[in-house]
C-alpha positions, 0 to 999 in steps of 0.5 A, a space after each residue: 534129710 528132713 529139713 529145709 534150713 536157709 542161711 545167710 547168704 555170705 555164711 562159708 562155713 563148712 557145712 554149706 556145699 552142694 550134692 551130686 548125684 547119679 541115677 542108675 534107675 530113673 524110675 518115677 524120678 519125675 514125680 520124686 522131682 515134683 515140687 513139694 507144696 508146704 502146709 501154710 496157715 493163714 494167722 492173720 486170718 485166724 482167731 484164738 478161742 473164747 475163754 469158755 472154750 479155753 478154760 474147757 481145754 485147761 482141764 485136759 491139763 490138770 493133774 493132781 498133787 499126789 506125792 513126788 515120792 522123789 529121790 536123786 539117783 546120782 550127783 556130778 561136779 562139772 567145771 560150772 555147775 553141780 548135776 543131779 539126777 532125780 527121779 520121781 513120779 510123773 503125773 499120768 500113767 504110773 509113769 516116772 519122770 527124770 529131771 535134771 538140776 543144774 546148780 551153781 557151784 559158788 554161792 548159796 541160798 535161795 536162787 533164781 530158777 529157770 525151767 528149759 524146754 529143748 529143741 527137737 533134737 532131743 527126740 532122737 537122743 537116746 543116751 544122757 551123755 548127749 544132755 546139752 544144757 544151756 551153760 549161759 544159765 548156770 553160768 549166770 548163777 542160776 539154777 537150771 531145771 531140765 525135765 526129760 519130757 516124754 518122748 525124749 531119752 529113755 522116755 522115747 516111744 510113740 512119737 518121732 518128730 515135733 511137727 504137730 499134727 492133728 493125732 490123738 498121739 500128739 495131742 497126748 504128748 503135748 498135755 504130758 510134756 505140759 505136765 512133766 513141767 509142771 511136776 519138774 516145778 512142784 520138785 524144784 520149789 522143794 529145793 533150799 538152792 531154789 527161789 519159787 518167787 523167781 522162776 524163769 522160762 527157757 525155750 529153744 526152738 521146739 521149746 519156743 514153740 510149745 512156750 505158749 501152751 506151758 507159760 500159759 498154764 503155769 503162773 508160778 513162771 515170771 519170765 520167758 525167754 525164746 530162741 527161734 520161736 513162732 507158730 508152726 504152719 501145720 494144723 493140729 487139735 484146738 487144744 494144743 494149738 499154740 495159737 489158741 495160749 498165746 493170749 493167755 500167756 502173762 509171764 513177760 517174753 522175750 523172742 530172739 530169732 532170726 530174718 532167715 529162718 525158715 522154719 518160723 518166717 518173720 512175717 507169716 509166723 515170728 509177727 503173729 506169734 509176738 502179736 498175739 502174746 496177752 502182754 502189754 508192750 513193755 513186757 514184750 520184745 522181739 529181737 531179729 538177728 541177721 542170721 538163720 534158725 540157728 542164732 546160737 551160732 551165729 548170734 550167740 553173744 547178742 542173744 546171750 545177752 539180750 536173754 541175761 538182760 531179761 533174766 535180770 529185768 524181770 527177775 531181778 540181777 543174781 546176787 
């Protein structure tokens, strides 16, 4: 049990019912009964950082150009798409870095490119088997880029959640997932299949989330398509404070999201995030489906939809 999640209220899907219980020792079961205050920030109230103080936070996530030293460790055929394996050196630590690339069976050339960012659950899985890409990108003729972001994977370690706090820990992580996809872009426009004029941005939730902080610092992304996202209630170090990137960011973006989430509510945190966003309106959108933070089930055809539609406006239509 980690999560609070609402649902709307005519869902009757199965997971939905109710726990019972039995107390055989009521041991401080009253204080385990107490309500549990959530963190909350007021963003209304808040002001993103100077752009002298911004561009001081903006070395912490330079890294330099040295050599991929890159190799693909394994190809796969599946129904819609061509899967490698490469792996190369990441930018810090001695480290290697895993990316998987995702390429279109039909079709060649140069293609349009998108670079994704997960959701939290990639944190917990421990085994490739359970890579879960977003299909609708590949299906739409788009090579897909997946960096194994640190903590994730095989790469897991230090770190076991994706609510951010005011550690040096989560601090560090947030700069290398920064540069993990960085240095998963340097190797993708090394590609013949990708297209490094036309990059796009792919985020879900924990994805949505961190996009501030990496859309921001990344020109070379035209176009950044959001599922679920919005400021976190939690406080954590001003230089890796979504809040702080948010009008930093120039690639054009697009948020679909949800009445009922309650992990980024519409008015507390979906409003002021797209508030925020450094972008003229025409290259904003906020979408709000009638359903709960996970609007990939239960809005799956218009969020498909309005993503595509993104894709093609600022990218241009695959060809």
């Amino acid at each position: 049990f980690n999560d609070a999640v609402t649902s709307p209220a005519f869902d009757r899907s199965p997971s939905n019912g109710i726990r019972l219980a039995e107390y055989p020792d009521t041991t401080n079961l009253a204080a385990a009964s107490a309500p549990i205050v959530p963190e909350f920030r007021d963003y209304a109230m808040e002001r993103p950082v100077t752009d002298d103080v911004f561009d001081a936070y903006r070395q912490a996530y330079a890294y330099d150009a040295t050599p991929l030293n890159a190799r693909v460790v394994s190809s796969d055929t599946a129904a819609g798409w061509i899967r490698e394996r490469v792996e190369m050196d990441a930018a810090y630590g001695g480290e290697r870095l895993t990316v998987f690339l995702f390429l279109p069976r039909e079709g060649t050339g140069p293609r349009q490119t998108v670079v994704y960012f997960p959701g939290s659950d990639d944190l917990y899985k421990r085994s490739y088997d359970q890579l879960d890409p977003p299909d609708l990108i590949v299906r739409s003729g788009r090579v897909l880029v997946y960096p194994v972001y640190k903590g994730t994977y095989d790469r897991g370690g230090s770190i076991s959640s994706d609510v951010q706090d005011a550690s040096n820990n989560y601090r560090d992580h947030v700069i290398a997932w920064s540069k993990d996809l960085g240095r998963a872009l340097d190797y993708a426009v090394t590609r013949p299949e990708v297209d490094p004029e036309k990059l796009g941005y792919f985020g879900i939730s924990w994805g949505s989330a961190m996009a501030p902080i990496v859309t921001a610092l990344e020109p070379r992304i035209r176009a950044s398509v959001l599922i679920v996202g919005g400021l976190a209630m939690q406080k954590t170090q001003p230089m890796v404070d979504p809040f702080n990137f948010l009008p930093r960011v120039k690639a054009p973006t697009l948020l679909v999201n949800a009445r009922y989430d309650s992990f980024f509510p519409v008015e507390s945190s979906q409003r002021p995030f797209f508030a925020h966003l450094g972008l003229d309106e025409s290259e904003k959108r906020l979408v709000i489906t009638e359903s709960n933070h996970f609007v990939l089930s239960y809005a799956a055809n218009q969020a498909i939809k309005e993503t595509l539609d993104w894709y093609d406006r600022f990218l241009g239509p695959v060809r």
